[in-house]
FINU-630294 format. One record per residue (C-alpha): residue in three letters; x negated, y negated, z negated. Coordinates in Angstrom, 2 decimals. Layout:
residuo->Ala | u->X | v->Y | w->Z
...
END
This chain:
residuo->Unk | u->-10.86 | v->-3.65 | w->-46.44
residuo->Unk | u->-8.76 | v->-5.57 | w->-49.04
residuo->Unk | u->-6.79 | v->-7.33 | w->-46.27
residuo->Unk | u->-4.71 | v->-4.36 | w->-45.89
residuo->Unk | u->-3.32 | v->-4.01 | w->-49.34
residuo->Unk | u->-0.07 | v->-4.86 | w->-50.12
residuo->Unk | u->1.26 | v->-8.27 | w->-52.16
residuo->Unk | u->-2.65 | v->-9.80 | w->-51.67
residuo->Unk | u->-2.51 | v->-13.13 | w->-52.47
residuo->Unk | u->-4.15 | v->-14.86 | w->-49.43
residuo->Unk | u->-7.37 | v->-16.44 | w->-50.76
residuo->Unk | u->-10.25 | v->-18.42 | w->-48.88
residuo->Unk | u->-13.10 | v->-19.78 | w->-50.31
residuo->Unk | u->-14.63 | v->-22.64 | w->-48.67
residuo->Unk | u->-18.00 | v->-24.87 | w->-49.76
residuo->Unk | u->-21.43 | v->-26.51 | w->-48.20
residuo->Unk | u->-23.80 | v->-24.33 | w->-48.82
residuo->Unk | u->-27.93 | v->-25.08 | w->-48.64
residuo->Unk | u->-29.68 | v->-22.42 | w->-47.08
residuo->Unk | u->-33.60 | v->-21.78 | w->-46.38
residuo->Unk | u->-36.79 | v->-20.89 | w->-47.00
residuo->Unk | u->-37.08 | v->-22.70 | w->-50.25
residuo->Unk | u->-35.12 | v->-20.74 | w->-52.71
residuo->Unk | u->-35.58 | v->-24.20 | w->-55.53
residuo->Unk | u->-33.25 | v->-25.70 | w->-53.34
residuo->Unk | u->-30.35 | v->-23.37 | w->-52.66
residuo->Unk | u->-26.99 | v->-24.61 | w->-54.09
residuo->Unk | u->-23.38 | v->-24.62 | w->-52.98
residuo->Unk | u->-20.60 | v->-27.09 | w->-53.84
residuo->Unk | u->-16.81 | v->-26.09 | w->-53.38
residuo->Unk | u->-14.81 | v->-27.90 | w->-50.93
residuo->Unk | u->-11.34 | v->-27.67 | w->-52.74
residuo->Unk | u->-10.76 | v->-25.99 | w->-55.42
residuo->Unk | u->-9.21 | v->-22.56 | w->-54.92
residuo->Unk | u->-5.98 | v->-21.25 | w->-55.88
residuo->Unk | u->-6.00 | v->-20.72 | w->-59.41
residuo->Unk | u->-4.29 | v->-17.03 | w->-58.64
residuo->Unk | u->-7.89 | v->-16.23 | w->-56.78
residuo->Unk | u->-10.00 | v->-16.77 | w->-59.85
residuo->Unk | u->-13.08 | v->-16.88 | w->-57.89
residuo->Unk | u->-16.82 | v->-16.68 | w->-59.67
residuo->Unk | u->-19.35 | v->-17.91 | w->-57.45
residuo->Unk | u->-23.30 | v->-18.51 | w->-57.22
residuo->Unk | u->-26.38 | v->-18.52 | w->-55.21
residuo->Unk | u->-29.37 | v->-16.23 | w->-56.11
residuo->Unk | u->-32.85 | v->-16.42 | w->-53.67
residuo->Unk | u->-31.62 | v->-14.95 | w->-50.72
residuo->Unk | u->-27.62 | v->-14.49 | w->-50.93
residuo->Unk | u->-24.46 | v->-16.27 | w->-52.13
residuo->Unk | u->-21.87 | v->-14.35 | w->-54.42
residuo->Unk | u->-18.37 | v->-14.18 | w->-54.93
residuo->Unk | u->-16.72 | v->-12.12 | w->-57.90
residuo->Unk | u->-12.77 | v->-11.85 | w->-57.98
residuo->Unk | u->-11.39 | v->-9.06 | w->-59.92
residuo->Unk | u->-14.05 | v->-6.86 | w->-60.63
residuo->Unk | u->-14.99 | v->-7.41 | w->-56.89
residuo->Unk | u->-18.35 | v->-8.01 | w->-55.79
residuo->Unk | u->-19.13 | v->-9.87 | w->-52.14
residuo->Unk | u->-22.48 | v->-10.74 | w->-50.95
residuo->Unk | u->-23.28 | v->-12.93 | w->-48.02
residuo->Unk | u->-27.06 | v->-13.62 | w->-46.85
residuo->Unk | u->-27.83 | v->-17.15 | w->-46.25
residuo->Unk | u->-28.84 | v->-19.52 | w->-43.51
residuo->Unk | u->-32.63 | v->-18.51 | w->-43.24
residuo->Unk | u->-32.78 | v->-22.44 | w->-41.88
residuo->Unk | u->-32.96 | v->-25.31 | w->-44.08
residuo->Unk | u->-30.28 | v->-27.78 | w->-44.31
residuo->Unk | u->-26.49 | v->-27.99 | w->-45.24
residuo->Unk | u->-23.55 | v->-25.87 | w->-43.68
residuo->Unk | u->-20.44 | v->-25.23 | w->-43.87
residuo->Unk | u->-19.10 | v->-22.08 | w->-45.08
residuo->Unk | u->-15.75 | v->-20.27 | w->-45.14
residuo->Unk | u->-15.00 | v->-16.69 | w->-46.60
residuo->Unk | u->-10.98 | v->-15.59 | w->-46.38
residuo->Unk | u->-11.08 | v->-12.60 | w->-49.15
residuo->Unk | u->-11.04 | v->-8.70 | w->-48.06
residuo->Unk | u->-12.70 | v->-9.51 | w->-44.56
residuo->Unk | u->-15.84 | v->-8.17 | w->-43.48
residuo->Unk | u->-17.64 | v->-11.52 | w->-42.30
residuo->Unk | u->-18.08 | v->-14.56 | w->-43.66
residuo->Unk | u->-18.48 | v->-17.56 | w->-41.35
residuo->Unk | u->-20.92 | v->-20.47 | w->-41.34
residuo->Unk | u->-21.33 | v->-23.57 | w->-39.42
residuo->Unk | u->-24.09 | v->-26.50 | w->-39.34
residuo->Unk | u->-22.03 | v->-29.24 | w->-40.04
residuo->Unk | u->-22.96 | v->-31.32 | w->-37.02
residuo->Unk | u->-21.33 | v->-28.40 | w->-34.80
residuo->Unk | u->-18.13 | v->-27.01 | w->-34.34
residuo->Unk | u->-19.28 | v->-23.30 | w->-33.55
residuo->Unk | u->-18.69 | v->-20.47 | w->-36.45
residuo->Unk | u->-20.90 | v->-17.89 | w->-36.57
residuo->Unk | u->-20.21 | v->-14.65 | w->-38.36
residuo->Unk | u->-22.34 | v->-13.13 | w->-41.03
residuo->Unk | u->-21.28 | v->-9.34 | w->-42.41
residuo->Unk | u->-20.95 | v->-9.24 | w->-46.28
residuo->Unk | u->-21.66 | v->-6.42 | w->-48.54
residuo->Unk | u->-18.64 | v->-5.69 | w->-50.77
residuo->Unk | u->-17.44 | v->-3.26 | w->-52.80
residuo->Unk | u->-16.72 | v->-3.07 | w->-56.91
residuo->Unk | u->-18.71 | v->-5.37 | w->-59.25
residuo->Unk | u->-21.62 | v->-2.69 | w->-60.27
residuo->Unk | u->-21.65 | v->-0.75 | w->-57.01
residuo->Unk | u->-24.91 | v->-2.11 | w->-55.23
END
């Protein structure tokens, strides 16, 4: 776990993501931009959403329901949360991570 190393910068990503069945229409859009120290690459494939930080690799399935939610990832954990954003329950989803390559 990441979390645990010393003089980590403390960085969250945060964004709507669209989740489904219809991989045409998954997409994400920031919320705020991220500390520039973070230097976060991010993207949506058919199935999962990816964040790259430093020759680190973290994948996160998505919502298998259609619609908008909100998501929230604090770097070096080993969940990712998401909400619908007409609720205020999180739920948490396990990532895969590990070096860029890896898996």
């Amino acid at each position: 776990m990441l979390a645990a190393l010393p003089n980590l910068v403390t960085c969250v990503f945060a964004a709507y993501i669209y989740g489904g069945p219809d991989v045409n229409l998954h997409q994400y859009q920031p919320l705020s931009n991220p500390d520039p120290e973070c230097g976060f690459v991010a993207w949506v494939d058919e199935d999962h959403f990816h964040l790259e930080r430093n020759g680190y690799h973290v994948s996160v399935p998505l919502p298998i329901r259609q619609g908008w939610y909100r998501f929230q990832y604090y770097w070096g954990q080993d969940f990712a949360y998401f909400s619908n954003p007409h609720s205020s329950t999180w739920y948490e989803v396990p990532v895969r991570a590990g070096p860029k390559g890896f898996y």
